[in-house]
C-alpha positions in Angstrom: -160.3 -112.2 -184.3 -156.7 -113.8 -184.1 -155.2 -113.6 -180.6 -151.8 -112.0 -180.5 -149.2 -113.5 -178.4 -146.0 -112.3 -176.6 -143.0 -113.8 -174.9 -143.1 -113.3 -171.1 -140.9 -115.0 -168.4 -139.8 -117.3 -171.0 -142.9 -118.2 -172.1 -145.4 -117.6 -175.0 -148.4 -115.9 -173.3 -151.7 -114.1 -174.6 -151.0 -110.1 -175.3 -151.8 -108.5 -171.8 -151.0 -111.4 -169.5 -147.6 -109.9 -168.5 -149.9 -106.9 -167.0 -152.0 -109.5 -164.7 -148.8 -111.0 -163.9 -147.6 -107.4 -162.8 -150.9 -106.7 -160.8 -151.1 -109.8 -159.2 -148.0 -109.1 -157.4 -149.6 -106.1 -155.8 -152.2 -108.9 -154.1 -150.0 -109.8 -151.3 -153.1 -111.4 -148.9 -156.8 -112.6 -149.7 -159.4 -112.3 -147.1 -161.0 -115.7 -146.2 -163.5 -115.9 -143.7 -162.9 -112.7 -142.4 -159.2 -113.3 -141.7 -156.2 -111.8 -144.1 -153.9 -114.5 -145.6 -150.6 -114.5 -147.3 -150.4 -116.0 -150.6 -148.9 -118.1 -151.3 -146.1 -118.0 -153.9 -145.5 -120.1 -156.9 -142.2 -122.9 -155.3 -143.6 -122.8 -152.0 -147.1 -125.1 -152.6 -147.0 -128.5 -151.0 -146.1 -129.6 -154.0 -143.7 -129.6 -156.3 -144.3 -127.9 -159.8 -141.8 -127.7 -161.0 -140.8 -124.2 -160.2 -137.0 -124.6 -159.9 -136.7 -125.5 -163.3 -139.9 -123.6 -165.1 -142.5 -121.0 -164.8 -146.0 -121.9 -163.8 -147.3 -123.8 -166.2 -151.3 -122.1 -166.0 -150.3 -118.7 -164.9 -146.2 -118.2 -166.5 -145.4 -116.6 -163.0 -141.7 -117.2 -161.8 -140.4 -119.0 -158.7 -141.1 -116.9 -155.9 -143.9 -114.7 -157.8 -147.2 -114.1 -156.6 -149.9 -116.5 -159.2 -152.5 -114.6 -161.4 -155.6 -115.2 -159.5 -157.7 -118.1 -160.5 -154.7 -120.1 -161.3 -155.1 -123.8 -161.2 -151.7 -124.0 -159.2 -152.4 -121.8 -156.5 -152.3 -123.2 -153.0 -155.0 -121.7 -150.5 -153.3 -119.8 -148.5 -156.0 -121.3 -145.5 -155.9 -124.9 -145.9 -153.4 -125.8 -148.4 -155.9 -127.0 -151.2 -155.9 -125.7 -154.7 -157.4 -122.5 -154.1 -159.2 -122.0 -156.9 -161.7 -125.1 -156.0 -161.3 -125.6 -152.0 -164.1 -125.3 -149.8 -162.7 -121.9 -148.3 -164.8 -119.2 -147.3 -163.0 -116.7 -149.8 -164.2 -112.8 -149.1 -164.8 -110.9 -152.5 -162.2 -108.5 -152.6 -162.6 -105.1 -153.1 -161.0 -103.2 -156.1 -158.6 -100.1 -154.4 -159.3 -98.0 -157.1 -163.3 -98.1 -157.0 -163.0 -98.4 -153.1 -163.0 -94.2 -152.5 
């Protein structure tokens, strides 16, 4: 099955992708080790990527925009690492919806 494509944030993303951008901005904190982070967004890692002059280049978030989860850019929020491989305790988080 061919993938479709689209252009999002100036960038040629993977039909649906905008919509994780979207709901990734509603994930303002992640719980790690029992404590509630801010994320943190794409410009303000400790280092630079670029974001003054392009979007991320995993995720295609903006400067200032929250990164799609699992992005390789993402700093942890905790320690600063990438979060996506630091040593973090990370809490699962709980879907809203199915939380009733």
């Amino acid at each position: 099955m061919k993938q479709k494509f689209v252009e999002y944030n100036g960038r040629r993303v993977i039909e649906g992708w905008p919509e994780k951008i979207e709901a990734a901005q509603a994930e303002r904190t992640y719980s790690i080790g029992g404590k509630l982070f801010a994320r943190v967004p794409y410009g303000k890692e400790g280092e630079d990527w670029g974001a003054d002059s392009h979007p991320c280049g995993d995720c295609a978030v903006l400067k200032g925009q929250l990164h799609v989860p699992n992005c390789d850019i993402e700093a942890c929020a905790a320690c600063g690492g990438q979060a996506l491989s630091c040593d973090c305790d990370y809490d699962e988080q709980e879907d809203d919806e199915d939380a009733t």
